[in-house]
N, C-alpha and C positions, 0 to 999 in steps of 0.2 A: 166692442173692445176685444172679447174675443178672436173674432173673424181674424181683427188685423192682425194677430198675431198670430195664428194659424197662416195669413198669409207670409208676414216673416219667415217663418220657420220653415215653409216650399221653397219662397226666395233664398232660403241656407241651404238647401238642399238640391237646388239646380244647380247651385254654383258649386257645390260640392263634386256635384257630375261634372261638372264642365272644367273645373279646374282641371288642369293635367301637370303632371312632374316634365319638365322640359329634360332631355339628356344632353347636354353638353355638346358643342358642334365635333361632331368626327369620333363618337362615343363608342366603344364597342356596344352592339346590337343587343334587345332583350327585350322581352314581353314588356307590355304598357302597363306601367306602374298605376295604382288607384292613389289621389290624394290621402294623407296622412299617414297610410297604414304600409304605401308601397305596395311587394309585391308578396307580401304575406298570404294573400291568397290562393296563390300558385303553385307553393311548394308543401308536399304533406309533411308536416312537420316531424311526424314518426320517423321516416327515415327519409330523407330528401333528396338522397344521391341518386335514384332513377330519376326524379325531374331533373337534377342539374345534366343526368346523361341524355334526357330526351333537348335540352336545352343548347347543349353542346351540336346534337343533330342538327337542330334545324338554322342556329345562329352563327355557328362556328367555335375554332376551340377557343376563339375567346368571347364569351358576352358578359352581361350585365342585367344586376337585381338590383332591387331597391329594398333595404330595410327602413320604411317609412320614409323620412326623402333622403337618406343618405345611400348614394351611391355604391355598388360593392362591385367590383370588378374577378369574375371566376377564369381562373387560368387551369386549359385544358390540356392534356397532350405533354408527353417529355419533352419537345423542342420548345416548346412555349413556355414552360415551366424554366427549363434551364435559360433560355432568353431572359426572362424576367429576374432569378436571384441569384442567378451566377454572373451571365454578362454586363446586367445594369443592375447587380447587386448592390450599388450603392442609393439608387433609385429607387429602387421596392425593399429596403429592408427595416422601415419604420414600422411601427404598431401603432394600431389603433387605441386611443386614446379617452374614449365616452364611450366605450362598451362596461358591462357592470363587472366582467373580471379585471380589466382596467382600476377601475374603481374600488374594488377592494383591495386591490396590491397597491394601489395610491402609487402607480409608474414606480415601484421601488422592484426588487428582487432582479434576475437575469433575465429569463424566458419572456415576460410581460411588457419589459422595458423599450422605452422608443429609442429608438436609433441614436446616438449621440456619443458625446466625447463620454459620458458618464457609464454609461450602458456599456462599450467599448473597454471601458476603466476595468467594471463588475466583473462583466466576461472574461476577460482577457485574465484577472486574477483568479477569477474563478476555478478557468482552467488548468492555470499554474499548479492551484493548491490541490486540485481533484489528481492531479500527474502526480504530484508529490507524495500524496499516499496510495500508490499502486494503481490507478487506474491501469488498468491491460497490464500489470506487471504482473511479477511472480507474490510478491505480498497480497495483493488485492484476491489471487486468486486461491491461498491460503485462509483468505477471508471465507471466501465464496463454497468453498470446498468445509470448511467447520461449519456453516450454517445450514449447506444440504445433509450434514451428516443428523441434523436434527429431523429434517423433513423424513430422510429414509431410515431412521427409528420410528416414524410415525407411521407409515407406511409399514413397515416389517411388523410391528405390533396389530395392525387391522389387515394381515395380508390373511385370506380368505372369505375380506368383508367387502363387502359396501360402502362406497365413502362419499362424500360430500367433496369436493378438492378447493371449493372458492377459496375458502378462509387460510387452508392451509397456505396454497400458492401465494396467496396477497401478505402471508405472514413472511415469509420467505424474502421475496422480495422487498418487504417494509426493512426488515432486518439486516439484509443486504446494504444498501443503501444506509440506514442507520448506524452500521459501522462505521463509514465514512464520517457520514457528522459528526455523528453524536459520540465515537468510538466504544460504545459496548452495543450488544446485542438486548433485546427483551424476550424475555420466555412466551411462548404464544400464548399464555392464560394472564400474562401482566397486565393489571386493570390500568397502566400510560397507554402500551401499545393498542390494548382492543379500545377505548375510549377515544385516541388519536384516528386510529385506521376507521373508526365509526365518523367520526367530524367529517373525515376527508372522504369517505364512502357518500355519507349523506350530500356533501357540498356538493360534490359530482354528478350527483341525480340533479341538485338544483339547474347546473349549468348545462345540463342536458335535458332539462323540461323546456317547457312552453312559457315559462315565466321568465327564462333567460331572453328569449326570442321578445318577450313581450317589453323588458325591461331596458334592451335595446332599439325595438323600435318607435315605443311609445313613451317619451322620456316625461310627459306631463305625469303620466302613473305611477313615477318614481316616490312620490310621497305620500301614495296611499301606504297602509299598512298591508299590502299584499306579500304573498309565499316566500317572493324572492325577498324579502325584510331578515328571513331564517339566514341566507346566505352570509350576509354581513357579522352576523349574531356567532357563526359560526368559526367565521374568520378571525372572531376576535377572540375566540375560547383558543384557537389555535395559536395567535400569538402570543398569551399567557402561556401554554404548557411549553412553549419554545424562549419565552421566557424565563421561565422557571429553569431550563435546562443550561441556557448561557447562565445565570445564576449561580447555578452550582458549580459549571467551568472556571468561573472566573475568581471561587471561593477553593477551588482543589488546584488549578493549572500552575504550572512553572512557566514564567516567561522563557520564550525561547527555547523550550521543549515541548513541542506543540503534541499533543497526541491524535489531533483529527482536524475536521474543516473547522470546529468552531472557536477551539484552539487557536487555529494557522488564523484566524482572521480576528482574535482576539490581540493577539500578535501584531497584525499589523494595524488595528486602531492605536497600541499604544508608540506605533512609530510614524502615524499622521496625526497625531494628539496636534488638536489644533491649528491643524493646515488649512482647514477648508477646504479640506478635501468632501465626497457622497459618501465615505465610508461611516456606519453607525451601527448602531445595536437594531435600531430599527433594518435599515438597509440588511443584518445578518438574519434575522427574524425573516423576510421574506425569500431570502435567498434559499436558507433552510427547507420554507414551503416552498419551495419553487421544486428543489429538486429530489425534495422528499416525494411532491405530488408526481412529478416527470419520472423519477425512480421505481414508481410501487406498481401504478395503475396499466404503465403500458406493457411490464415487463408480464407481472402475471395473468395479463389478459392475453397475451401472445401464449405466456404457457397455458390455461386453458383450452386454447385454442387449439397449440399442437397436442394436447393428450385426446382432444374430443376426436380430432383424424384420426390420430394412430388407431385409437379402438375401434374405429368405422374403418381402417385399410390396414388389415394383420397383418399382409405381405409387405408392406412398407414396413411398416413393425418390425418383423421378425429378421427383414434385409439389413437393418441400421443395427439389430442387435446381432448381427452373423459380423455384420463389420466391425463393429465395438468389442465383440468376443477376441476376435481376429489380432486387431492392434494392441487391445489393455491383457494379452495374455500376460500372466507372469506380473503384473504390475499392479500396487495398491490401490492405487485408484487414478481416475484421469488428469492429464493434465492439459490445459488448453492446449500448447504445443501439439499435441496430438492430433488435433483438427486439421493435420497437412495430411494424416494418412487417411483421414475420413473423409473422401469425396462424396459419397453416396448419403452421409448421418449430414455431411456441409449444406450438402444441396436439398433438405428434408429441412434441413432447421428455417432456409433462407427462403424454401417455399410455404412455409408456414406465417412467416414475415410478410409473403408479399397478400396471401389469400386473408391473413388477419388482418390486415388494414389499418392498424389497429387507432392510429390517429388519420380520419382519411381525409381531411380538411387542414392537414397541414395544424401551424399556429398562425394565427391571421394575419399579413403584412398590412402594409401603408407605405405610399408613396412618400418618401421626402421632397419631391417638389415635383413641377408639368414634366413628364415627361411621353414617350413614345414606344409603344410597341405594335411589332408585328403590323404597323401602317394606322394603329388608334393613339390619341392623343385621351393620356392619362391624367386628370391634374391630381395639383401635390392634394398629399391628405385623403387622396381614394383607398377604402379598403380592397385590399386584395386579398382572396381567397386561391392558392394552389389547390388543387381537387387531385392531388394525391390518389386516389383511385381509377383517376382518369389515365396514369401514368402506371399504375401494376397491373392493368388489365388492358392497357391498351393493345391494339390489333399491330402487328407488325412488330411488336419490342419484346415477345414472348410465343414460345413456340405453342404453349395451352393456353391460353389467356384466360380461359373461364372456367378452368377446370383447377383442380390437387392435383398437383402430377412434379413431383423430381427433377422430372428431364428438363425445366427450364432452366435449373441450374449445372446439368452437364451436356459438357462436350460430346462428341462423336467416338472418342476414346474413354468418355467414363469417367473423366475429370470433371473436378468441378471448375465451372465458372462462372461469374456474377455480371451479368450484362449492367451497363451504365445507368438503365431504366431502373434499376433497382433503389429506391430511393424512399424507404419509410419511416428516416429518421431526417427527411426533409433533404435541402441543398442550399450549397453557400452560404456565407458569413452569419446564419440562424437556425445552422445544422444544431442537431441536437448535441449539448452538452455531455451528455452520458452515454455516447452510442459504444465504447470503447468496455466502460462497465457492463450494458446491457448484453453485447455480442458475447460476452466472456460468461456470462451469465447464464444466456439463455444456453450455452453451449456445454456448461458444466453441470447446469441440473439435468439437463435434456440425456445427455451420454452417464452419467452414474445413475439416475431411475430405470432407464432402459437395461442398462449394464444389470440390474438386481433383480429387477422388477417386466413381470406380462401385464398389463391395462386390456380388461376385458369392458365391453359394451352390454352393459345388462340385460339376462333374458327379458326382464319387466319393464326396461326401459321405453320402449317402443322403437319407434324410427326417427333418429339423429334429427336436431335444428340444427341446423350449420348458420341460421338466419341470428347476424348478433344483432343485440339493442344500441341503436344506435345514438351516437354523442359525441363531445369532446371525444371522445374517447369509445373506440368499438366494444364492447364488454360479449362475451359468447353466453347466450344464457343458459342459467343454473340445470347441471347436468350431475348425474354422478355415476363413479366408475368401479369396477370389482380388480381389485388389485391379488395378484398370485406372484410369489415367490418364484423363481425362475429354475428348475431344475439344473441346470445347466452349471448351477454355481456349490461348491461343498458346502451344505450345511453348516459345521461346525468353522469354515473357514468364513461364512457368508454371515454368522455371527459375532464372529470377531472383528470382519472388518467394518459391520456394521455400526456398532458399539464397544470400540477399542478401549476407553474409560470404564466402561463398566467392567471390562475382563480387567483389567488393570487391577481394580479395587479390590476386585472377586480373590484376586493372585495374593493383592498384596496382603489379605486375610488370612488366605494360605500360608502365607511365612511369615506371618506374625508382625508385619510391617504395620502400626499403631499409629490411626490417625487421630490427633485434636477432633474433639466433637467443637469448637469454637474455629473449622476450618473447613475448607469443602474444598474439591476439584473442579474446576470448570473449565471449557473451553474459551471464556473467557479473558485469556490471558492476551496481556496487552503489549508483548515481546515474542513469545515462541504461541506454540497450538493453543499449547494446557496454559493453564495458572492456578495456582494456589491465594482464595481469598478470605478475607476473614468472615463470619458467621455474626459473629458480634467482635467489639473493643476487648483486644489483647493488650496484656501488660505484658512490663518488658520480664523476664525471667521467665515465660511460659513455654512449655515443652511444642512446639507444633508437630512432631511426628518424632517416633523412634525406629528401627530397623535392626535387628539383629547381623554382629557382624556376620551370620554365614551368610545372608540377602545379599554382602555386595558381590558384584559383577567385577571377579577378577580371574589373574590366570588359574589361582588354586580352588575356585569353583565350580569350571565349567566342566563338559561332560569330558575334554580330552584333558582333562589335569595332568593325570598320570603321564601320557605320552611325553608332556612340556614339562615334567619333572623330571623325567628321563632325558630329555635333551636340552638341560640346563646348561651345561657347555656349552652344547654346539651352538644356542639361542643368544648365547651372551654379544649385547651389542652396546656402543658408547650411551642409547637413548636409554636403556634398560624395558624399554618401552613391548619387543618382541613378544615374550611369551602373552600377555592381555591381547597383542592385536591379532594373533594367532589363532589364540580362545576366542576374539569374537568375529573373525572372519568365520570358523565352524559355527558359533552359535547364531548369527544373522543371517546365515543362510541353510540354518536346520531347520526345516517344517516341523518336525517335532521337539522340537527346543524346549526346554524348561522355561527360558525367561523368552518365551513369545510375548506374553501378554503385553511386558516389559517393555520389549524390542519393536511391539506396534508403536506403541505413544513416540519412537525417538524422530526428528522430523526425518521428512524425505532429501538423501543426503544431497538432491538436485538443487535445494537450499540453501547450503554451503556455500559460502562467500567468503573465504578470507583469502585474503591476495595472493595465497598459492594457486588460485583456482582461475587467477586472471590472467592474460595472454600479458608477454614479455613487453610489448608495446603499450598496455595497460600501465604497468607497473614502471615503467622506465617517463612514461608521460606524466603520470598523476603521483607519482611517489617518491621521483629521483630527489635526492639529499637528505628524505626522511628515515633512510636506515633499511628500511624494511624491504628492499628489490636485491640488498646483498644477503639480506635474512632468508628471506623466501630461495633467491638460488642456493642458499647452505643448504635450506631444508631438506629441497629436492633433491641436491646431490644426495646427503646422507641418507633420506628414503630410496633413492631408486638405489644407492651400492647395497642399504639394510635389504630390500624384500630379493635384488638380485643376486646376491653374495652369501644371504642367511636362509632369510624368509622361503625361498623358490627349490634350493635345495632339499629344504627339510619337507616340503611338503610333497616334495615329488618321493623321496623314503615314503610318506604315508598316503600311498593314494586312495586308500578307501575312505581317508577323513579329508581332505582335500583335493580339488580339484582347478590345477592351474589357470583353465579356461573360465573357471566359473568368479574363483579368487585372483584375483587378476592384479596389477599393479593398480591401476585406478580404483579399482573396492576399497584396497589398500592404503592408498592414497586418500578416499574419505573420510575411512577408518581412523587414520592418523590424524587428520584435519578433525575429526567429532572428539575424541578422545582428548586432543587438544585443547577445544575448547569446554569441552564440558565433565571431563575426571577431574577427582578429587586426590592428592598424595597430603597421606597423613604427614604430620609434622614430627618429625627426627627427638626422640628425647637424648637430648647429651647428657651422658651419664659421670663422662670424664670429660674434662676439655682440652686435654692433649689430643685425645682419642677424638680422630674426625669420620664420623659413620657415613656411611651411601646414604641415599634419601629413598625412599620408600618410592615404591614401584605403583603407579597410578591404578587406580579402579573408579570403577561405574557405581555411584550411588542414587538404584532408584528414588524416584519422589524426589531428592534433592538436585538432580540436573535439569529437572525443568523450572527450577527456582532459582537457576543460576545465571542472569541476565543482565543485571545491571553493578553498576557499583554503588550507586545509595542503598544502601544494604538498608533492611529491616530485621533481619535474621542470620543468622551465625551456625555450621555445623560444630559441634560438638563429640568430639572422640571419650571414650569410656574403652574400660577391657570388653564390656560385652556386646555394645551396641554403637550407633552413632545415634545421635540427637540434635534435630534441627530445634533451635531456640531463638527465641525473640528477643532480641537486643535491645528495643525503645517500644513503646507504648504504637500499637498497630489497632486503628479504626477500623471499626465495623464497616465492611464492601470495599476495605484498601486490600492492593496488591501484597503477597508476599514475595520476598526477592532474598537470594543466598547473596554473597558478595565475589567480586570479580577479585577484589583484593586492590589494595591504592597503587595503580598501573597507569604509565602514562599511556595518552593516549593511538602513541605508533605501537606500543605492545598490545592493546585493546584491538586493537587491527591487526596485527598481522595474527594475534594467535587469535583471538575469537571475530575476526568480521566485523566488528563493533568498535564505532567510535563516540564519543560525547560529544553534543555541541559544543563550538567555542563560544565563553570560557569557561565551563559547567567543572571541568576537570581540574580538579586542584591538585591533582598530582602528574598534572602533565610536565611534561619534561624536554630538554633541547641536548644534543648533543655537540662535541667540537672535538674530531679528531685528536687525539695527541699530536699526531704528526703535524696538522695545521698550527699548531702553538711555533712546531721548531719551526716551519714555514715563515707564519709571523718571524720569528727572530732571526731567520735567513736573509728575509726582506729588510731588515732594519739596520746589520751589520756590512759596514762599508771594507777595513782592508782585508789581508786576503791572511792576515796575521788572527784578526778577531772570528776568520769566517773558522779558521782550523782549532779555534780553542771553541768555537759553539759547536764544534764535529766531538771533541774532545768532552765538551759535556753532556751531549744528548747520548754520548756511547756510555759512558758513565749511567747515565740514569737509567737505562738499558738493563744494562750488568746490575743492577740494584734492582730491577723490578720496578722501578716505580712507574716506568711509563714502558711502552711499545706499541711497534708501529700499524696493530690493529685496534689498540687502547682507545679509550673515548675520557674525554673531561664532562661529567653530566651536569647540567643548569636545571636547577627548579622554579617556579614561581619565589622563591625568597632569595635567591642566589646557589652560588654553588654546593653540587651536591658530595662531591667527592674533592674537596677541600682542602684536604692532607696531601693528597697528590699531586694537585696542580698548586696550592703554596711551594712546594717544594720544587715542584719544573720551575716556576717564575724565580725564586731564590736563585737557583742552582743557574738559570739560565743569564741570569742578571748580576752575577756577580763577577768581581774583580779578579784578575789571575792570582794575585796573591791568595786572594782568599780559596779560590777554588784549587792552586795547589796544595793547602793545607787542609782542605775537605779531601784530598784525594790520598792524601798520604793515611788522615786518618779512616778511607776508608767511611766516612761520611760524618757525621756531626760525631761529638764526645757527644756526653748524656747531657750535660748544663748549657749545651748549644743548641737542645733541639725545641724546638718552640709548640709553647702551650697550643692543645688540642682548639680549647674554645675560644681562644684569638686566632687561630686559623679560621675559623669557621665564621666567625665577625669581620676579618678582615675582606675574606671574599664572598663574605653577603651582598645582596645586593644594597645594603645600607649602608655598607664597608666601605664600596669600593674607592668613593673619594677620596679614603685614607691614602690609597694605595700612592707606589710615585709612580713620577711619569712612564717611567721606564716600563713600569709593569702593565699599567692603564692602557701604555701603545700596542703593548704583544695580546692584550685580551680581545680590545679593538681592531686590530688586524683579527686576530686568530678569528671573532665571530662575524667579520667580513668576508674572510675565505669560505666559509661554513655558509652562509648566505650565500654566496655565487653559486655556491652547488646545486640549489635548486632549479627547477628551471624558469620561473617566474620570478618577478620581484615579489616584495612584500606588500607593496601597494595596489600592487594586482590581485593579490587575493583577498586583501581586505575590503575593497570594495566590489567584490562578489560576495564577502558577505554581509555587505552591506545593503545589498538591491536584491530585494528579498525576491523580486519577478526573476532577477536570474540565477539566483540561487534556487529558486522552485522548476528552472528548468533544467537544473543538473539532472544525472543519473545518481543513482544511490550509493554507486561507487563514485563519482565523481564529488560527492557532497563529502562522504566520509574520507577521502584523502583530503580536500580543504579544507578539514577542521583539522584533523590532522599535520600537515602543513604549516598554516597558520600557528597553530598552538605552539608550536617547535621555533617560527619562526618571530611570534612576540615576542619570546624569552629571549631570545637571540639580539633582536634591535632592542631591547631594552639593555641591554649589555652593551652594546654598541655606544646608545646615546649618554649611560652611565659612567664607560672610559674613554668618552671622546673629549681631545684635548682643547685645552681652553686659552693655548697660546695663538 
């Protein structure tokens, strides 16, 4: 009995031998695969990429493995590469599908997903929403720039130590990233962030062991309880805490005021609510890990990698920091923009990209059906592997291929340039989603550390691994670095711009500026830099900070008081606005300024956005008939006659305090625009009401202008004789934002004076205007002999001479009906009545007193619940008049309503194109609702 089965078990075993994997007729070439296991043998699993290159030698740039019998197809070389997912991108852009990362994303999220109309869907919105909140913009990199300022605290505190930099750089990057999602930041000791960045740290090693390899190729072991069982385990703790965080989105969010991606996409489940559409809470949950994991790992695995060189090549070092010196003279910090004058830091950053490798296998394709390259017949369903390595080091497409060296990214002239091989965030329609955040990224932390900071190579350290651990993902292993302060930088200046918040608080201590202990500062503010948030639950009547009035920032504070009290004459201008912008063109650009501390926190005024700041063609395209392109030229005129006519004369009398080259009309010009939008003008006490007083001449109140963002107000300044006091107007939850109030403004005034517009229809005090003159218009158009046309000349000159209308005058519409009521009841009477009657109006010079009609039936009658009262007569000249008002625009109404209705192309606006179409829009529903209210019904 035995024997036989001893024989058995040879006869299993010859045929075991003798079995062979057959490869497909006209297969790309590759070593002879072993039954079941493939060619697992073959390749040392530590690091694989010298077999795939010895493999490439001998078969060509394209051959072929076997992960157990499944076929893998390795594409070698740039021409082949770009063959395969550019030219027959639609051919190789599927994913494999029975891999166990597959399987734990269960084909949901972007990056993982197979080719399809669904995947297509994901991406495609994906992208949208990632544009929408700054990706490569100027917001995103306001992002980028608050979260490094944390890193280079940390670093300034350990500079003359010894540091560790993993944790840091991965925190950096997690939080980066995390903005976008999630839209706040985690402090790098938060037990979400270290517990999250652990799951995803730990998963990472799974997918980069031997248990991924084995979980793939040997699918019967899939239901032992082996290693890779952790992987799953892991994925599921991570869907909980992503969980957990749509959760509390969906208990805090405003529809339709999205504050991040999980917002924007909460947003749009409830506008496919049961379409049948792939969008879900699930689908948002992998999307999250998708690009949370895409975000962290590759970004600060390229930045350890470039700080590991620098400290192994000084001269590279010291050369990027001669040119960083060079360009950010004079300036607070970098701005991506910048990167056009750094050829030499460009082409250091993008050879640190190509030597980190950092993903060197691509993400794996899959054929969508037979297809052909390069003379091999592929069938559908083959994985393919790009070998991405194969293409940054290849022979021919780089002047060093195997070396660190610069010069592959410049020219002959010292320019930089990025040859087409360059390609480590992949090619074609499965390019990486985040390459736009990451470039911005790696470029802003890389140029402000350098800018600070020397990275030295430890005497103890011994001699550099440059050799990473290899995986998904290249990781550089665990090193650490001796960081020194950069002499080069003024200490006292190099701690300020380090920690501008903390000098802030230091100040505001200094003059007695008194913060709520139930309130704190943070960079966390979800409109400007700073915000103000709560500690714990405010009640409403609570003090959140005081200020004494000599703290605020006006012209009888600053250090040239005296001079601007002396030239109170000469300064007097229609704005009243002169002597403050005076005072703060000296103090904004006095090194030794009292209110530095102050004058750090206010943003960089390259931020500045409000439609003064937009080209003529901007404003005449995106803003014609909303008011604001004749506003904006007023502006202008009267700033450039105020600084050329007042401003330029007087400072040229004082040139030891100003300097015209320095104070220029453009400073001036910001100046005006900040001041605009973020001074406070105390409110006028009438003491007589015959007696009409001036209004109070605007000033700067620290702490309360960075509170000054939105109009759902939670808080209210407060005037006293001796101080101001910000206070809480309603009940403010613990970790809610605080916000001063804009004041109830429609929404073209929200724009043109501060940059800021509300979603439609968020604004309930938005507002429509209608010429006065398009009323007389309307009544031109209506009146046929030439006897009626000289008695409607005869009454609009009339209404003239009375004040009540002219011909730059506006009739204002709100959300309820008309706002100014008493004026246009009056044009429509006066306009609509009989000669009798109006020569007897004219004799007396306008109504007697028992003729003139009740204030609150004016205001019912041309409500907009009124208007049906109205007659015909009146109903036609309102109708016309908000038709003529409509043609002024340059679209219809139904053209911008369904932009914003298609939320894909509304996510590919520009920021400025978004906030003139609410804009727009908001002016022009009030409008067509008026329209459709006196449209006649003969």
């Amino acid at each position: 009995m035995l024997g036989s089965l001893f024989l058995v078990w040879i006869c299993i075993f010859f045929v075991f031998l003798l079995v062979r994997i057959q490869r497909p007729k006209n297969f790309p070439p590759g070593p002879r695969p072993l039954p079941i296991i493939g060619n697992l043998l073959h390749v040392n699993m530590d690091n694989p990429l010298k077999d795939f290159e010895r493999f490439a030698e001998r078969y060509g740039k394209i051959f072929s493995l076997y992960t157990g019998s499944r076929p893998t197809v390795f594409l070698n070389s740039f021409e082949v590469i770009k063959e395969a997912l550019v030219t027959k991108a639609q051919d190789f852009s599927g994913r494999p599908q029975d891999f166990m990362i597959s399987h734990l994303t269960e084909n949901k999220g972007v990056i993982l997903a197979d080719y399809g109309p669904r995947w297509k869907d994901h991406r495609r919105y994906a992208l949208m929403t990632l544009r929408n909140f700054g990706l490569g913009k100027q917001s995103m990199e306001e992002r980028i720039l608050g979260e490094i300022s944390h890193i280079v605290a940390y670093f300034d505190k350990n500079a003359g130590e010894t540091v560790n930099p993993q944790n840091m750089f991965h925190n950096v990057a997690s939080n980066v990233i995390g903005l976008v999602l999630f839209g706040s930041r985690f402090d790098y000791n938060n037990e979400f962030l270290q517990r999250y960045i652990q799951l995803v740290t730990e998963l990472s090693k799974i997918f980069n062991g031997p248990w991924n390899m084995i979980y793939d190729t040997l699918p019967l072991l899939r239901i032992l309880p082996l290693p890779f069982k952790k992987a799953f385990d892991h994925v599921k703790k991570l869907k909980s805490m992503n969980r957990s965080l749509i959760a509390e989105h969906k208990s805090t969010r405003v529809p339709g005021e999205p504050r991040d991606f999980i917002d924007c996409y909460l947003d749009e489940l409830d506008k496919r609510k049961n379409d049948g559409s792939t969008f879900s809470d699930d689908q948002l949950i992998m999307n999250i890990l998708d690009l949370h994991f895409a975000g962290t790992d590759t970004t600060s695995n390229t930045l350890l990698t470039a700080f590991l060189y620098l400290m192994n090549h000084s001269e590279v070092q010291a050369k990027c920091q001669q040119e960083i010196d060079d360009v950010l003279a004079g300036k607070d910090h970098a701005s991506y923009e910048d990167r056009h004058d750094m050829p030499y830091t460009m082409a250091v950053i993008h050879e640190v990209q190509r030597v980190t490798n950092t993903v060197p296998l691509s993400v794996f394709h899959c054929t969508t059906k037979d297809t052909e390259l390069m003379g091999y017949n592929i069938p559908k369903g083959t994985v393919i592997i790009p070998n991405l390595t194969s293409v940054l080091k290849e022979e021919g497409q780089w002047k060093f291929p195997h070396e660190f060296n610069p010069a592959n990214f410049l020219n002959e002239q010292g320019q930089f340039e990025k040859p087409e091989a360059f390609i480590p965030f992949s090619i074609g329609p499965r390019v990486c989603l985040g390459e736009g955040l990451a470039r911005m990224e790696l470029f802003l932390v890389f140029v402000t550390l350098l800018r600070r900071f020397q990275f030295v190579w430890p005497d103890d350290a011994g001699e550099p691994d440059y050799t990473p651990v290899y995986g998904i993902t290249m990781t550089p292993k665990p090193y650490r670095m001796h960081i020194k302060c950069r002499q080069t930088i003024d200490d006292e200046k190099c701690v300020l711009e380090l920690d501008p918040l903390k000098h802030f608080l230091l100040w505001c201590d200094s003059v007695k500026l008194t913060l709520s202990d139930k309130v704190y500062l943070s960079k966390e503010g979800s409109v400007a830099e700073y915000g103000m948030l709560a500690k714990e639950d405010i009640e409403e009547g609570h003090i959140l900070f005081s200020i004494p009035r000599e703290t605020l920032l006006h012209q009888g504070t600053t250090k040239v008081k005296k001079v601007l009290e002396e030239g109170k004459k000469t300064l007097e201008s229609a704005s009243g606005w002169v002597p403050l912008l005076l005072g703060l063109l000296y103090e904004y650009t006095c090194s030794q300024s009292h209110w530095k501390p102050y004058l750090s926190l206010w943003p960089d005024f390259r931020t500045l956005d409000q439609p003064m700041f937009w080209s003529d063609e901007e404003r005449e395209k995106l803003l014609k008939g909303t008011g604001i392109p004749e506003a904006v030229n007023t502006d202008l005129k009267k700033l450039q006659d105020e600084y050329n006519n007042i401003v330029l004369p007087f400072m040229k009398s004082h040139p030891d305090l100003w300097d015209p080259e320095k104070h220029n009309l453009e400073l001036y010009k910001s100046l005006v625009a900040f001041v605009m939008a973020y001074s406070f003008q105390e409110p006028v006490e009438e003491e007589d009401e015959e007696e009409e007083k001036q209004p109070n001449p605007p000033m700067m109140v620290p702490m309360a202008d960075m509170l000054n963002h939105v109009s759902k107000h939670n808080a209210n300044l407060e005037y006293t004789p001796d101080c101001l006091r910000m206070v809480s107007v309603r009940h403010i939850e613990k970790g809610e934002e605080v916000f001063n109030t804009y004041g109830q403004m429609a929404n073209w005034q929200l724009l043109h004076m501060y940059g800021f517009a509300e979603p439609f229809p968020t604004n309930s005090n938005d507002t429509a205007d209608i010429q006065m003159s398009s009323v007389y218009k309307a009544a031109v158009q209506v009146t046929q002999s030439e006897a009626d046309q000289r008695l409607l000349v005869d009454k609009w000159n009339m209404l003239c001479e009375m004040e009540i209308v002219g011909e730059k005058g506006v009739f204002i519409f709100g959300q309820s009906g008309s706002l100014t009521y008493s004026e246009l009841y009056t044009t429509l009477k006066v306009l609509c009545m009989p000669v009798q009657d109006f020569e007897e109006f004219c004799e007396n010079e306008g109504w007697e007193e028992d003729g003139e009609d009740d204030d609150d039936e004016m205001e019912q009658a041309l409500s907009f619940d009124g208007l049906t009262g109205l007659s015909a007569e009146w109903k036609r000249l309102l109708h016309t008049a908000a038709a003529l008002t409509l043609d002024s625009y340059s679209e219809d109404v139904e053209t911008d309503r369904r932009r914003l209705e298609d939320q894909g192309a509304l996510a590919e606006l520009s920021s400025r194109e978004r906030r003139a179409l609410h804009v727009r829009y908001g002016q022009k529903s009030i409008l067509q609702r008026l329209q459709q209210l006196t449209k006649s019904t003969s």
